[in-house]
N, C-alpha and C positions, 0 to 999 in steps of 0.2 A: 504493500500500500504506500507507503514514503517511497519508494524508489518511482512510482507511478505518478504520485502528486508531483514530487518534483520536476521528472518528465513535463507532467501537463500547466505548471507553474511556468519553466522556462520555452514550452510554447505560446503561451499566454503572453508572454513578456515580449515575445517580438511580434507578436499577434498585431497586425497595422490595425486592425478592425476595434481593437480593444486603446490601441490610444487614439483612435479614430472619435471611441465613443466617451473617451475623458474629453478629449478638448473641444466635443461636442456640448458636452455637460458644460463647461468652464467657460466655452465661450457664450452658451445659454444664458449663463450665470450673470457673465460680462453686460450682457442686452438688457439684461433685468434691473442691471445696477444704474448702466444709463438711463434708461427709460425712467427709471425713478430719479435721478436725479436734476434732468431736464424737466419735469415736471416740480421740481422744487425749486427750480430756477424761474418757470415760465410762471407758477401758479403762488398768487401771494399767500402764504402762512400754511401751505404744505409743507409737512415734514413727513418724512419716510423713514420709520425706524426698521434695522438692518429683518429683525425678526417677520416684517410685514414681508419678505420674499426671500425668507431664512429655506425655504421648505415648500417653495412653489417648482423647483424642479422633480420634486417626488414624483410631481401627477403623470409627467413625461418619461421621467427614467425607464417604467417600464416600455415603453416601445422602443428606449436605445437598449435596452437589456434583451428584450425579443429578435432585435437584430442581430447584436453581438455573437446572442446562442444560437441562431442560426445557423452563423456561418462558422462558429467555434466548431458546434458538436456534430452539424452534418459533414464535413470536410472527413470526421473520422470514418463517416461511414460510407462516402463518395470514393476514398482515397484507400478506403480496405484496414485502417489503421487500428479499428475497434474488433476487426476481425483478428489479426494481426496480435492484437494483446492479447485477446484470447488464446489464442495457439501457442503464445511463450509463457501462458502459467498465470495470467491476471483474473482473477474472479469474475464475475458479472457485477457482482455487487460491488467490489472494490473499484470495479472503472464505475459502476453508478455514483457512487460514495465521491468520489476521486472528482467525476465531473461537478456535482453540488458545490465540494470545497472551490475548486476554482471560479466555477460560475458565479459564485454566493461572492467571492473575494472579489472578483472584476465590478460585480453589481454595487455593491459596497464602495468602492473605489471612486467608482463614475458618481454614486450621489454624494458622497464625500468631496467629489471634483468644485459641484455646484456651489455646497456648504461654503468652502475653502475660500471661494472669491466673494460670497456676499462679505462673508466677516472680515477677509482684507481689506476690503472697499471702506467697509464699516470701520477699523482701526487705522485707516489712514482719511477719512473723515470723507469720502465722496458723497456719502448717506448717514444716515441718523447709526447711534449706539442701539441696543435692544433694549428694547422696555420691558423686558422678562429680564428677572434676575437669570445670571450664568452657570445655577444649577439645574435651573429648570429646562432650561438651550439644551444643558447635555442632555438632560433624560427626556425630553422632547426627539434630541438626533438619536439618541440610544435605542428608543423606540421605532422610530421609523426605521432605523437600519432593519429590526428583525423584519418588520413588516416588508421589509425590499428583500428581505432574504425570502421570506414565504411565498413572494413572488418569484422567486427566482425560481424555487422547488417548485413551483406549478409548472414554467416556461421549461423547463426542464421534464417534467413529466413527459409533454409534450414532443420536445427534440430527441427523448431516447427512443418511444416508442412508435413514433411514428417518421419512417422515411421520407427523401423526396421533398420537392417543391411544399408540397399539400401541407409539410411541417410549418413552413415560413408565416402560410397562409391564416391554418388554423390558430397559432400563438398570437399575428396580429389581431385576430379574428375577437379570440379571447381576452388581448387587455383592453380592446378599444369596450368588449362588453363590460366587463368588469368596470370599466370608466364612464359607463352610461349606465350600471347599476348604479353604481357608489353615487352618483350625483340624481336616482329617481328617490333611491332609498333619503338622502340627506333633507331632497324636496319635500317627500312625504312628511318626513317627521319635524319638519321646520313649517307645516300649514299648521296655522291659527283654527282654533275651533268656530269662532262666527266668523262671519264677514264683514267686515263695518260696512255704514251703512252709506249710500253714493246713489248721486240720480243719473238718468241716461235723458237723449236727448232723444224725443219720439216724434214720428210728422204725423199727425189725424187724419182721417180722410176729407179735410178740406184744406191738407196743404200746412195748413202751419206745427209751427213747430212749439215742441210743450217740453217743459222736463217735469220728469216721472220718477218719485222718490223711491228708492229699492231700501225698507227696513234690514233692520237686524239681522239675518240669518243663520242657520247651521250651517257649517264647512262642511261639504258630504267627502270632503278627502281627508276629513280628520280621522285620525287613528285615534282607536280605542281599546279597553280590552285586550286581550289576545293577540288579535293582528299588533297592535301595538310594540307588545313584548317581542314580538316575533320579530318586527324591523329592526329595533333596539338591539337586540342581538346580534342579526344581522351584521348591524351598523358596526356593533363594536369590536367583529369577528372577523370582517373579511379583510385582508393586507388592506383591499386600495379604499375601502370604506373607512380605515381608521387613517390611513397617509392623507384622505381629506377632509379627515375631521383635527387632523395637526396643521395644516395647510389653511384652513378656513378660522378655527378655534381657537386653537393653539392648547388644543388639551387633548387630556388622556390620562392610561393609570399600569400598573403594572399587566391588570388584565389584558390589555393589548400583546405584553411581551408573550404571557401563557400562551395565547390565543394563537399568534403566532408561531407558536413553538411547534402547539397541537398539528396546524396543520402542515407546516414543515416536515411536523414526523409523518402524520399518516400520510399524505401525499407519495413522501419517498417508500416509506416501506410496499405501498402498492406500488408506486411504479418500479423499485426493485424484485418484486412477486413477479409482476409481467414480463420485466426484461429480462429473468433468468429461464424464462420459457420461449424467448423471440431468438426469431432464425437470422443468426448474422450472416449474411449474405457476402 
């Protein structure tokens, strides 16, 4: 297993695709910082503290992490290389293992990339300081790492077990979903139980125009009971639901890190079940 990681360590490192997808991060990051600070320029008594786009690169990383493993893990299997380790003595489970650690490291890296330049900006004064205290920064980033790793273990489910083109497809497929849950779930449970109360403008059937007072009402998208709980969890459960509830909030709790964990574990251990039955070609 060490003799393996480091093999797939020091491919990683000359890997173009992987500092491709740092100084994609970093100069994301760069765009972030300007954009906010030309708005501090242009806009009187805007201020931008570092933390307002501390963690806006999260919501992106995964489609540069989908990338990355794309062309990390299919190249092993275009190029005969995962077959290859098999015949000299490597596990299934240890190249599954072996690719996690690295994927999980590059993933890590590249949202670290982003972190790296808000807070330089930020300590060399381009942008505002953070108005969260600097313990809270860490176990805010601490958090979202696992949760970028439990993405990672998902995009990786994906790239080992499934060959081909159709791999690329399906991972994009999958964080753009997970990017349109995470932001219906957030909607739902951010509607108000009434409606306040607002008039529309109506034309009668002789032309003119009236407004028409609409009372009080019930929110029929309000969550209650059950469903309720059920989004809640949800919310609190899935990587990219908790990465934009740090992106948007600026909260969370250790139950994020569990949550994370959980599904990192089960994820792999099913996807190492299936790849130690798939026909390396």
């Amino acid at each position: 297993m060490s003799r393996l990681l480091r093999a797939d360590f020091v491919r990683m490192f000359k890997s173009r695709i992987f500092w491709a997808g740092v100084l994609f991060m970093a100069g994301f990051a760069g765009f972030a910082v300007f954009t906010r600070w030309s708005d501090m320029k242009a806009v009187l008594g805007y201020y931008c503290f570092a933390d307002d786009i501390l963690f806006v690169g999260e919501m992106y990383v995964g489609m540069v992490i989908s990338v990355f493993m794309g062309i990390f893990v299919a190249v092993e299997y275009s190029s005969g290389t995962i077959r290859n380790k098999h015949i000299i003595g490597h596990s299934r489970t240890a190249m599954y293992l072996s690719n996690l650690v690295i994927c999980s490291v590059a993933s890590v890296i590249m949202n670290l990339a982003f972190i790296a330049v808000v807070l330089a900006s930020s300590a060399i004064g381009i942008i505002g300081e953070l108005s969260i205290s600097h313990s809270k920064a860490f176990f805010l980033i601490l958090v979202s790492t696992f949760s970028v790793i439990a993405l990672t273990a998902i995009f990786l489910f994906v790239y080992m077990l499934i060959t081909g083109r159709i791999a690329g497809f399906a991972a994009t497929i999958m964080c753009l979903f997970m990017l349109f849950t995470a932001s219906s779930i957030n909607y739902r449970l951010s509607a108000k139980e009434y409606i306040e109360p607002y008039s529309i403008t109506v034309v009668d059937e002789n032309g003119e125009e009236q407004e028409v007072e609409q009372p009080l009402t019930k929110n029929p998208k309000y969550l209650t009971g059950t469903k309720k709980k059920v989004f809640l969890f949800l919310h609190d459960t899935l990587p990219m639901d908790q990465i934009l509830q740090i992106v948007r909030t600026k909260t969370c709790d250790v139950d994020f890190i569990v949550s994370s964990l959980v599904i990192t574990i089960v994820v792999t251990g099913v996807g190492i079940f299936i790849f130690r039955k798939k026909d390396l070609k």
